[in-house]
N, C-alpha and C positions, 0 to 999 in steps of 0.2 A: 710370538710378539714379545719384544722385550719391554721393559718399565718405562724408558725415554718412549718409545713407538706409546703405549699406553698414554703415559703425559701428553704426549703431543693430541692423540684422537681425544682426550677430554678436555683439551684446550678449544678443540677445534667445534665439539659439543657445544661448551659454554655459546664462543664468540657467534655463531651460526646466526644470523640475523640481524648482526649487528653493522653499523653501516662502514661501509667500504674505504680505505684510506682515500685520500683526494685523488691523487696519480692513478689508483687502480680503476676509480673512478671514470676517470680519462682513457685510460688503457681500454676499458670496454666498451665506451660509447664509439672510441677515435677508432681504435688498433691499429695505429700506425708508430714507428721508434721516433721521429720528430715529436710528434705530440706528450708521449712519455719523457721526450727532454725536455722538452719549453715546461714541461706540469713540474718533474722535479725540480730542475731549476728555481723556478718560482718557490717552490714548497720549502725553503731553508727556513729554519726559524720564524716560519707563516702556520693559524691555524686551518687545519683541513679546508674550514668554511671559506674562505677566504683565498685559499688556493687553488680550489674549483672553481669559484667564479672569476677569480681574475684569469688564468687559463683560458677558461670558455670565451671573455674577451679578446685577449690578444688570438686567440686559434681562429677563431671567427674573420678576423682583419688580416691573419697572417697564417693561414694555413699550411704554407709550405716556405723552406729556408730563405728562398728568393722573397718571397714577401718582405718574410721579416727583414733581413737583410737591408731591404731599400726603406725601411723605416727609419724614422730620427729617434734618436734614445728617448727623449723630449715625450713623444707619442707614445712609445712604448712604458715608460713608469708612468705616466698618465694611465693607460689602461691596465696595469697591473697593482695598482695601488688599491686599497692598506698593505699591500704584502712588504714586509719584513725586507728591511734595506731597498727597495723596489728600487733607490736610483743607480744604484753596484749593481742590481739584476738587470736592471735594463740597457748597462752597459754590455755586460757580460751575453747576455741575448742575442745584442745585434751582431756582436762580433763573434760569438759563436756562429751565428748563421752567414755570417759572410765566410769564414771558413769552412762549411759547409760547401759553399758555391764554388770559393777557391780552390778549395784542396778536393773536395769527395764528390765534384760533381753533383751538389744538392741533394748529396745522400747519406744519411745518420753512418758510419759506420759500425760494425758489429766489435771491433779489436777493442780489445780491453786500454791499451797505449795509443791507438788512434783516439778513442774515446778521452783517456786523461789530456790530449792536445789541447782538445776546445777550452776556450775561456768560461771558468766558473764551475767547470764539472770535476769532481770527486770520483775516488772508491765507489761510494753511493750512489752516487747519480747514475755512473755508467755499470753499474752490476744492476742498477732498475732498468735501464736499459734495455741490456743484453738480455735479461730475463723476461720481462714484458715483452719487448719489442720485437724480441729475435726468439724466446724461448731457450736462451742458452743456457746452464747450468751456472751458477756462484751465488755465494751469499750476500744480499747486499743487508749491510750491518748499519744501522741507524742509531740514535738515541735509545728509542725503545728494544732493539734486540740486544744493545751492549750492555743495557741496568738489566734487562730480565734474567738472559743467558749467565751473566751473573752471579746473581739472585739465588737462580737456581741449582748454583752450582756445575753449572756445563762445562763453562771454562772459571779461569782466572786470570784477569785480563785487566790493562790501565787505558785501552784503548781501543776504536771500533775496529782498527786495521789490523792489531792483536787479536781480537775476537772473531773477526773474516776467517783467521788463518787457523787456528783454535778449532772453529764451530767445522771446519773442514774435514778435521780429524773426531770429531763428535757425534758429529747427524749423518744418517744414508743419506747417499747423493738424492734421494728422491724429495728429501725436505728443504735441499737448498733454495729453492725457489719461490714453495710457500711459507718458510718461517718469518720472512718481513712481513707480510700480512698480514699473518697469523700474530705474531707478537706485537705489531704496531696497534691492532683492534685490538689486544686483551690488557696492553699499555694503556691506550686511551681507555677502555672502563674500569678496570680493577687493579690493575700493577703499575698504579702511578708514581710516578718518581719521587714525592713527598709522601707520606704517609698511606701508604698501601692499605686496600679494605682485604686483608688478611683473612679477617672473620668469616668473609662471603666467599672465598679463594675455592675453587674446584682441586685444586690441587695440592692444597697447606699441607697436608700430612704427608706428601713427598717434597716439601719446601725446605731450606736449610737454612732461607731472608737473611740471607750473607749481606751484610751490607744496612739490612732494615733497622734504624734506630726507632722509629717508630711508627705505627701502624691503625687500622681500623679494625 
C-alpha cells in the first residue's frame, strides 16, 4: 500500500459517521439517475440542508422527466426555494426534462456529451451522474475536491476541469468514484475553504497547505 492509498484510508477513518453530501443522500434513498440529476442540479451554490429538502419536494410532485417536464417554472422554484438562483434552476429543470422526453425517450443518459446537452448540467453534474446513477468510473471534481487535491499536493491546477484530468493520472481507477464524497465530508468539517482547523487534521504531517494562508 502506498502513502496516497494510506491518506486516503485515514481520511476515510476520520469522515466515517459523518453525514452524507445532500445528492448521496438522494442517491440512496431514490437510486435512480433522474433523481441524482434534479438533486445536483439543485445543489449549485445551495447548502446540503436545503438541497435535500427542496429535492425531496420537487421528486415527490415530479418523480419522473415527464412530470417535470409538464410543470410551470413558476411551480417548480416555488418548490425548490431557498436554493441558490432557484429561478435559473427551475428554468433549466424543466427543460432539461423536456429533453429528456424529446430526445432520450424519458431516460437520463449514461454519455458523458449526451449528458453536457441538457440544460444546466456540467463536468460535475454529469460525472455525479454517471457515477451514482450508472456506477461508471470518472472523477467528478467540485469546489471541495479542486481546494483539497490542491492542498495536498496531488495536482497543480487553476481549475476543476484541470483537476478532472490531473486526479486521472493521480489516483487508482478504484478512487475515482469515492473521492467526491470522501473529500466533499472532510471539506465540509475540517478542510474548509477559509481557515482550515489544521491542528485537528489526521493528516497534517503529510500536508504541504499549499495554498493555506491561514489556519486552525
Amino acid at each position: 500500500m502506498n502513502s496516497l492509498q494510506l491518506l486516503i484510508g485515514t481520511l476515510r477513518e476520520y469522515v466515517e459517521g459523518s453525514p452524507l453530501p445532500s445528492v448521496s443522500e438522494v442517491a440512496e434513498r431514490r437510486r435512480d439517475p433522474f433523481s441524482i440529476l434534479v438533486s445536483t442540479m439543485i445543489s449549485l451554490r445551495t447548502k446540503d440542508q436545503v438541497t435535500a429538502a427542496a429535492s425531496e419536494r420537487l421528486l415527490r410532485r415530479a418523480p419522473a422527466p415527464r412530470d417535470l417536464a409538464r410543470m410551470e417554472e413558476k411551480e417548480i422554484a416555488e418548490l425548490i426555494f431557498p436554493a441558490g438562483f432557484y429561478n435559473t434552476k427551475a428554468k433549466n429543470l424543466k427543460r432539461m426534462a423536456e429533453q429528456l422526453v424529446s430526445r432520450h425517450a424519458g431516460r437520463v443518459p449514461e454519455g458523458m456529451e449526451q449528458l453536457l446537452e441538457l440544460p444546466g448540467v456540467g463536468r460535475k453534474t454529469a460525472n455525479l451522474v454517471r457515477n451514482l446513477g450508472y456506477g461508471l468510473d470518472g472523477i467528478c471534481v467540485d469546489t471541495h475536491v479542486h481546494r483539497i487535491s490542491n492542498r495536498l499536493g496531488w495536482v497543480h491546477t487553476k481549475t476543476p476541469e484541470q483537476t478532472e484530468v490531473a486526479l486521472e493520472s493521480v489516483l487508482p481507477r478504484e478512487y475515482w468514484i469515492p473521492i467526491n464524497e470522501l473529500l466533499v465530508r472532510f471539506g465540509q468539517m475540517l478542510c474548509t475553504p477559509l481557515s482550515p482547523f489544521c491542528s485537528r487534521c489526521p493528516v497534517r504531517r503529510h500536508c504541504p497547505r499549499i495554498g493555506v494562508e491561514r489556519s486552525r
